[in-house]
LUMBATI-439342 format. One record per residue (C-alpha): residue in one letter; z, x, y negated. Coordinates in steps of 0.1 Angstrom, whole numbers, padded with zeros to 4 digits, always signed. Example, Ala and Ser with C-alpha at 12.3 -4.5 7.8 and 13.67 -1.06 7.14 Angstrom:
BEGIN
A+0078+0123+0045/S+0071+0137+0011/
END
This chain:
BEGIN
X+0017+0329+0019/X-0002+0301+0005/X-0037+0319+0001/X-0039+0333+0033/X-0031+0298+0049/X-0060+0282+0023/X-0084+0309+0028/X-0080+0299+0066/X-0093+0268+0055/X-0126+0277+0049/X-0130+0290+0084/X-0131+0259+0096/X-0157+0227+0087/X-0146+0200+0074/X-0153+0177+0106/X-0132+0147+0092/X-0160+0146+0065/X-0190+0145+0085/X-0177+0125+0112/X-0172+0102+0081/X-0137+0099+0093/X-0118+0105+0058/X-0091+0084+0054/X-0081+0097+0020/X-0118+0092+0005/X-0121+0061-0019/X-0146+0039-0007/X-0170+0015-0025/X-0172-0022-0025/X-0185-0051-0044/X-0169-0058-0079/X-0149-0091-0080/X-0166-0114-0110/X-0132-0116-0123/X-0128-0080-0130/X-0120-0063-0164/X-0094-0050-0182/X-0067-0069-0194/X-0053-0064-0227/X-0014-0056-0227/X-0015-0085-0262/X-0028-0109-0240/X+0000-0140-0241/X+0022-0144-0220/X+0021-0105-0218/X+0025-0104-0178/X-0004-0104-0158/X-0007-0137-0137/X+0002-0119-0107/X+0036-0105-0116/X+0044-0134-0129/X+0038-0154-0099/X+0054-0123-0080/X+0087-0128-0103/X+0090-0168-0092/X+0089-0156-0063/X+0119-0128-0065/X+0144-0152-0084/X+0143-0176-0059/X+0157-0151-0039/X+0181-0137-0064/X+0199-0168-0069/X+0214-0165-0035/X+0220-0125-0036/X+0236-0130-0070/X+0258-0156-0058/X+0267-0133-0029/X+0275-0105-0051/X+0296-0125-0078/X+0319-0137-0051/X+0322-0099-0038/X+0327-0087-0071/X+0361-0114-0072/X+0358-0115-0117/X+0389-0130-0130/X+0388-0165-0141/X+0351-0170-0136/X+0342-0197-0112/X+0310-0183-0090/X+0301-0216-0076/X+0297-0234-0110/X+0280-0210-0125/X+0251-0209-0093/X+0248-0247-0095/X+0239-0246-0131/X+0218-0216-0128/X+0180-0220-0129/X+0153-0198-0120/X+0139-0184-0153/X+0178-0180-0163/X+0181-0156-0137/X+0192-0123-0148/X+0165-0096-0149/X+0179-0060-0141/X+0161-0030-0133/X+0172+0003-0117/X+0156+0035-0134/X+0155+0069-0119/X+0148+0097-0136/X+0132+0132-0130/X+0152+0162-0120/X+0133+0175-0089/X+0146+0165-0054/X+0183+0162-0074/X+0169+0136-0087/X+0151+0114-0060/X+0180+0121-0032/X+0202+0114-0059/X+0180+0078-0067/X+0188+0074-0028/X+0224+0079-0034/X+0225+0051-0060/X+0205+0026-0039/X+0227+0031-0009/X+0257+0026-0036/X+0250-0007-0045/X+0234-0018-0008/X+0249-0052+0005/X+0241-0033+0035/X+0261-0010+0031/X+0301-0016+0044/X+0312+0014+0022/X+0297-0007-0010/X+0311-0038+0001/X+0342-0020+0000/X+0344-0007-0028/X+0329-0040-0044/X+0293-0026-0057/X+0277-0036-0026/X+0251-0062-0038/X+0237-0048-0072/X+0205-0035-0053/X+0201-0071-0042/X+0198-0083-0078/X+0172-0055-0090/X+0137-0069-0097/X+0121-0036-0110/X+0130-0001-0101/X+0107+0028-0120/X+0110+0065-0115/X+0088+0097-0125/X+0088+0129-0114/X+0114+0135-0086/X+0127+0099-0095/X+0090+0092-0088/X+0079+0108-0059/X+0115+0107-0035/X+0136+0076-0046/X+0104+0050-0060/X+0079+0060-0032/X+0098+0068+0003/X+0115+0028-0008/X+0083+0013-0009/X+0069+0030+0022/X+0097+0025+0043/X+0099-0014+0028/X+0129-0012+0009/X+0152-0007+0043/X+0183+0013+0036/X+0194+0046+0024/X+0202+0055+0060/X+0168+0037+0072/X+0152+0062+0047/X+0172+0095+0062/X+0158+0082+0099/X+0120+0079+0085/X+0121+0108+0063/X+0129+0142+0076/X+0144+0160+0050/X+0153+0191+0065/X+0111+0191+0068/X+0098+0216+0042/X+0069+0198+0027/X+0047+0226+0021/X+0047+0228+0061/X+0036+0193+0071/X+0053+0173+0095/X+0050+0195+0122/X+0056+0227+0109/X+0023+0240+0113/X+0014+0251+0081/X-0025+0259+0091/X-0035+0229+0107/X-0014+0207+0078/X-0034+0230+0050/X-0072+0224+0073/X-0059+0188+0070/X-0054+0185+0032/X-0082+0203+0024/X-0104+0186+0046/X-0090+0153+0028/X-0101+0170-0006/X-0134+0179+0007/X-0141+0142+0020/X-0130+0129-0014/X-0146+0156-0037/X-0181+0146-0016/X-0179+0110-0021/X-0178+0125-0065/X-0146+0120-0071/X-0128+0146-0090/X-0099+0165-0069/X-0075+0185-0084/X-0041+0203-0073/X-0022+0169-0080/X-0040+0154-0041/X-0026+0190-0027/X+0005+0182-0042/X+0012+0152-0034/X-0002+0155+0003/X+0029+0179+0003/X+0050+0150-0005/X+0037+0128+0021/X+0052+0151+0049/X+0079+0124+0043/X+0063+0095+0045/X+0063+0071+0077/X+0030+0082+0098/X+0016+0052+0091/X+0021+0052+0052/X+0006+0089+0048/X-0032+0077+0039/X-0023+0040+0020/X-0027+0027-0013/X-0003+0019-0038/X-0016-0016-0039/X-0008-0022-0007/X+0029-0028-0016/X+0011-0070-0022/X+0003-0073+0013/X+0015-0102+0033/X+0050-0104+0046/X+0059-0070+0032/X+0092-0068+0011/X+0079-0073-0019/X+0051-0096-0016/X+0078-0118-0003/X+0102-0116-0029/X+0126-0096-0013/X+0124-0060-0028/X+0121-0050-0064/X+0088-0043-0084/X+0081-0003-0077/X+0064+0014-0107/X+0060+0045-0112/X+0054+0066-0149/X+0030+0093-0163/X+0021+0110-0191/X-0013+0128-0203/X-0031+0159-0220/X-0060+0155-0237/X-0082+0187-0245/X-0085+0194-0282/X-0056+0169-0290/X-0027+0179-0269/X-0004+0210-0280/X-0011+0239-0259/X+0004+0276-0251/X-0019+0302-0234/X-0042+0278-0234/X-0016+0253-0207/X-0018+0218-0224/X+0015+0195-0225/X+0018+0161-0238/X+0036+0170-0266/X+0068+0157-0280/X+0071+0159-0320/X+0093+0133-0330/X+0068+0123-0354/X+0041+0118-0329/X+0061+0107-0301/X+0055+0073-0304/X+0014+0082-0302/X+0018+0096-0267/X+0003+0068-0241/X+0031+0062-0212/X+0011+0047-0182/X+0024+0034-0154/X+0014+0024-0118/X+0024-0011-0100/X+0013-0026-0071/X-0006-0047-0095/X-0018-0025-0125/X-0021+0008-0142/X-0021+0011-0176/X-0001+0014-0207/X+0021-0016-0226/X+0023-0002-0263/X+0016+0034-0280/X-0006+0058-0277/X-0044+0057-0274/X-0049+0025-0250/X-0025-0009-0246/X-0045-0021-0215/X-0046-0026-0178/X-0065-0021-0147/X-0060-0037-0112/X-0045-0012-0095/X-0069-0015-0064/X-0098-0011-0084/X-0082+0019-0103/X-0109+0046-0097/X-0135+0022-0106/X-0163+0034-0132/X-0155+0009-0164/X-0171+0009-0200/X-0157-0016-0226/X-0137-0033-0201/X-0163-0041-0175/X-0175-0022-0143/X-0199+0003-0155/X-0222-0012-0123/X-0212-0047-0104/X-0219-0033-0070/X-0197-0003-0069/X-0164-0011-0074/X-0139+0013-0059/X-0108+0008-0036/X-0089+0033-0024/X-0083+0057-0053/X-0048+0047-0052/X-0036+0069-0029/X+0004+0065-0027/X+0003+0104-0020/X-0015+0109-0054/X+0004+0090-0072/X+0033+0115-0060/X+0017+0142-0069/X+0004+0127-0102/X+0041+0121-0113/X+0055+0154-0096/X+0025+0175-0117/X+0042+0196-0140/X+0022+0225-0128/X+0019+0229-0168/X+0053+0234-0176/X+0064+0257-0145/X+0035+0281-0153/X+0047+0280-0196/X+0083+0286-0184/X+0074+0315-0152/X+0043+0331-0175/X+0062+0332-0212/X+0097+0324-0204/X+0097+0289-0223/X+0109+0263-0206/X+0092+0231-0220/X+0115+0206-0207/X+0148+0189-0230/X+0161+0232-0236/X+0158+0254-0268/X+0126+0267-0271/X+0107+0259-0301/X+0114+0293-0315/X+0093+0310-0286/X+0066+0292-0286/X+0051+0313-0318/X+0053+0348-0297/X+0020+0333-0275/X-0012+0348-0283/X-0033+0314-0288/X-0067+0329-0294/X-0072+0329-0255/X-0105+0317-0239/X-0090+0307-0204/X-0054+0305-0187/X-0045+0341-0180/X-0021+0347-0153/X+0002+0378-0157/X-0008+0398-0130/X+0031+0396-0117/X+0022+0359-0109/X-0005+0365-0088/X+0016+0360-0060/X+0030+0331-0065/X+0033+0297-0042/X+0024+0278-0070/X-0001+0301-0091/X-0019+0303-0057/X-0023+0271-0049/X-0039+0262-0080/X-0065+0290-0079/X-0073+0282-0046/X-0082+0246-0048/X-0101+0253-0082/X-0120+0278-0061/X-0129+0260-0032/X-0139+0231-0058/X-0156+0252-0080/X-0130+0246-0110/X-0112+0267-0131/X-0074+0270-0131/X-0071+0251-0164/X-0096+0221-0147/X-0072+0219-0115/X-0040+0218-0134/X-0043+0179-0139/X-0046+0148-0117/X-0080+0133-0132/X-0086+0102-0126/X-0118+0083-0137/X-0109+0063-0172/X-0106+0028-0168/X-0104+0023-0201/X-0136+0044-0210/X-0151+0028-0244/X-0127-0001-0246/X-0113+0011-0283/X-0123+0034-0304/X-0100+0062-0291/X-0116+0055-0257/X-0150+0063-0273/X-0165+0087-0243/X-0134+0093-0231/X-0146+0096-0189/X-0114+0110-0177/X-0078+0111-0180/X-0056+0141-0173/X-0023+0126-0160/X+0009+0151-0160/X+0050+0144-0146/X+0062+0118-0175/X+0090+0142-0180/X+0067+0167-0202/X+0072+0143-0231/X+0114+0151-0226/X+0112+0119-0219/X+0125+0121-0184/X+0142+0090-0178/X+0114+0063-0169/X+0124+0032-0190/X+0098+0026-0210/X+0085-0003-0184/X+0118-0012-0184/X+0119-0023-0222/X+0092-0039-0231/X+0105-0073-0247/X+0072-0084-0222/X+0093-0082-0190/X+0129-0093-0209/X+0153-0075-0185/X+0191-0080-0193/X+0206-0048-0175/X+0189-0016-0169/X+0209+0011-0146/X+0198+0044-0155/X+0205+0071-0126/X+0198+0105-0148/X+0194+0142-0132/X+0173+0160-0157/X+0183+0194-0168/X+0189+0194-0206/X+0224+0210-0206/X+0234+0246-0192/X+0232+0248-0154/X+0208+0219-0151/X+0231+0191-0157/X+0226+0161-0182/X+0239+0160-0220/X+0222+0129-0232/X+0191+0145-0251/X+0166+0126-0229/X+0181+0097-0232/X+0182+0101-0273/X+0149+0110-0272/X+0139+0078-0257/X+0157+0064-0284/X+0141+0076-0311/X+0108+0068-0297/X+0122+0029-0289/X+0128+0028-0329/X+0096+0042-0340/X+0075+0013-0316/X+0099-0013-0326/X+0115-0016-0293/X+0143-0031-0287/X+0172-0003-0273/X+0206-0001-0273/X+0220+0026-0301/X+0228+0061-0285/X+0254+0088-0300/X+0243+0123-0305/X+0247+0152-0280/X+0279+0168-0299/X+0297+0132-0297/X+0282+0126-0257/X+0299+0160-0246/X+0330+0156-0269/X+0335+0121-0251/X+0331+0135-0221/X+0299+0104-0216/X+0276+0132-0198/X+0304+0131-0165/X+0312+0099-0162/X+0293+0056-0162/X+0290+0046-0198/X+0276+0014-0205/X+0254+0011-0240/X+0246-0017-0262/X+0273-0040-0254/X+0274-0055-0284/X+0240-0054-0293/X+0216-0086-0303/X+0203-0107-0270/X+0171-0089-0275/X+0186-0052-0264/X+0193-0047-0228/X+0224-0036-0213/X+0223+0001-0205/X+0245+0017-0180/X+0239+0055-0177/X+0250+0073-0150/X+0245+0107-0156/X+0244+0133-0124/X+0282+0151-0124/X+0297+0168-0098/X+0314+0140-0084/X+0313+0150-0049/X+0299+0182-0048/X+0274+0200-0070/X+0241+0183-0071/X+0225+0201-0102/X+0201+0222-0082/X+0166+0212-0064/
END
């Protein structure tokens, strides 16, 4: 279906590009004298605008937390005492995490928003109404990423049911808004053409996530993911949680590979070495780990650098930041859907190490079994590789120009980086902005829809194995059971709070993993 809808493509020119109408190109700009990277060490640890930013959002908490504490009705605990006393850096700091798990996931991240909505009369009602009020961060990745993280910011953190009304859901994405799959492929390839001639790299990660925008509000299709700052927006006012969204990378020669498909890797003894970025409206980069503990403006990201300067004063980049690509960025596990369709090894949290040996490794390129040739997904790789003049394995990952190019010695060269869905690490739960002593959150509400037990529902291994990799950086992290003693308890199916008793430097975890509740939501 897909390649004779791309091959249309090419019948047509790419008249958005030479009218030099091309909204999703980057453009260039002067380089701000204050521009360079900013080590992740650098004290106070928080950039200067997120602090400011978080002033800003606990003024407005003390009110909503008042608000919620009287709703709440706890025994013995007098509300109005407690607010008077309260200051602004006393404020509690709580974050809401979604993880990936496919559209389970993001509708699900939805479902937890609306559940703890002041706006909502059924939360009132049942007494949660209010939390959401009192959330300063909210991260996601994959479906967590692309559905609950992005359609809030886009739609300025309105409600659930303001979300339903602005997103179409029962829209296939791979149609475009108005069904007309030609005209929406001519339009996304046109918007790869405009950006690929301006020499920036494209990959299947802007088709991707063009697919996702068929859910966006109209107007929010072609902006930045810095434009979440801009005046009198949610957020910028203090009103709306800080959105951030998490990747993870491959890097040729390094990263562990079968038939020839890279994946982050996930060896418990490495783990720790894998570099989690992460997208806010004010940065990109990475806090601790891996091969760089540095950041970027996130306005600027796209921007030729070299040891933490721009590479040349007068051409600075804006518009890289595509909110659409960085769906499609944390969506890509092209990688892992090809490993499980191709060899039948699923490389999410499943069994599979003991496959992984029958792969023939002494391949040259990525051979497709000729019964994939057909499919949606095979397809649209090959096609945008050939219409960019890549191969498969180049197209497979959302490249963005390294920021971080020569800033240490394990940037040395380094032009690119190959960003992949954070969830390839089986890490799919996105907390590690969430736990980084630098942003010292008390509470962290983890909604989690990955697929690590039998019938895609959750059994905890995610959530261990962010565990384990806490302890090996030193992070603080509430203590986590094993699998056997999660499903004996019966945690996986029901709201289990961790780390109750832990020092004041571990956060308070409450999991809530995905359970047919309602109805059965383990499917995508």
């Amino acid at each position: 279906m897909y390649r004779d809808l791309l091959l249309l493509t090419s019948l047509f020119s790419f008249t958005l590009a030479q009218s030099g109408a091309a909204p999703y190109a980057p453009v260039y700009t002067t380089c701000p004298s204050t521009l360079k990277i900013r080590s992740a060490k650098d004290v106070p640890g928080l950039s200067d605008e997120e602090s400011s930013w978080r002033v800003q959002r606990a003024k407005q908490m003390i009110p909503n937390l008042e608000e919620y504490l009287k709703l709440a009705n706890i025994s013995d605990f007098n509300v109005t005492n407690y607010i008077n006393k309260l200051k602004t850096d006393d404020v509690p700091i709580v974050g809401l995490s979604v993880s990936g798990g496919g559209t389970q996931s993001g509708l699900g991240g939805l479902g937890v928003w609306q559940a703890f909505d002041a706006r909502s009369a059924i939360a009132k009602a049942a007494r949660t109404g209010g939390l959401t009020q009192l959330f300063s961060y909210i991260t996601g990745l994959s479906g967590g990423g692309t559905v609950t993280v992005s359609l809030l910011a886009a739609n300025n953190f309105t409600t659930t049911d303001g979300v339903k009304k602005a997103s179409n859901f029962s829209l296939d994405y791979a149609s475009g808004p108005d069904g007309n799959q030609t005209a929406f492929f001519t339009s996304i390839f046109e918007n790869l053409d405009a950006k690929d001639e301006s020499s920036f790299p494209v990959s299947v990660a802007d088709t991707f996530g063009q697919f996702w925008g068929t859910w966006l509000p109209e107007d929010k299709v072609y902006s930045n993911y810095s434009d979440i700052t801009s005046k009198n927006t949610a957020f910028s006012l203090g009103d709306a949680p800080m959105p951030i969204v998490c990747f993870a990378e491959v890097i040729p020669g390094k990263s562990p590979e079968i038939g020839k498909l890279m994946y982050p890797g996930f060896n418990k003894s490495t783990r720790f070495n894998l570099t989690a970025y992460e997208v806010t409206p004010f940065e990109f980069g990475s806090w601790v780990g891996g091969r760089v503990q540095a950041f970027i403006q996130t306005k600027f990201l796209g921007t030729s650098m070299t040891e933490g300067i721009p590479q040349n004063k007068s051409e600075c980049v804006q518009g890289f930041d595509k909110l659409t690509l960085m769906q499609g960025t944390t969506a890509n596990a092209f990688t892992a859907w090809f490993i499980d369709s191709f060899y039948g090894i699923p490389v999410f949290a499943k069994r599979w190490l003991e496959k992984r040996q029958q792969v023939n490794p002494d391949i040259n390129d990525v051979p497709v079994p000729r019964d994939q040739y057909d499919s949606p997904l095979v397809q649209l790789v090959n096609e945008t590789a050939m219409y960019f003049d890549l191969t498969f394995n180049e197209s497979l990952w959302a490249t963005y120009p390294n920021p971080f190019e020569d800033y240490n010695e394990d940037m040395k060269g380094v032009s690119e980086l190959l960003l992949v869905d954070g969830s390839l690490t089986l890490e799919s739960n996105p907390l590690r902005p969430l736990i980084i002593p630098e942003r010292k959150l008390d509470l962290i509400i983890l909604y989690e829809a990955s697929s690590d037990a039998h019938n895609s529902w959750v059994n905890g291994t995610n959530l261990i194995n962010t565990a384990l990799t806490a302890s090996q950086g030193n992070i603080p992290f509430p203590k986590i059971p094993d699998v056997n003693t999660i499903v004996a308890q019966n945690l996986s199916f029901q709201p289990t709070f961790f780390g109750c008793n832990a020092s004041s430097s571990v956060p308070l975890l409450l999991w809530l993993p995905n359970a047919p509740w309602t109805g059965y939501t383990n499917y995508s």
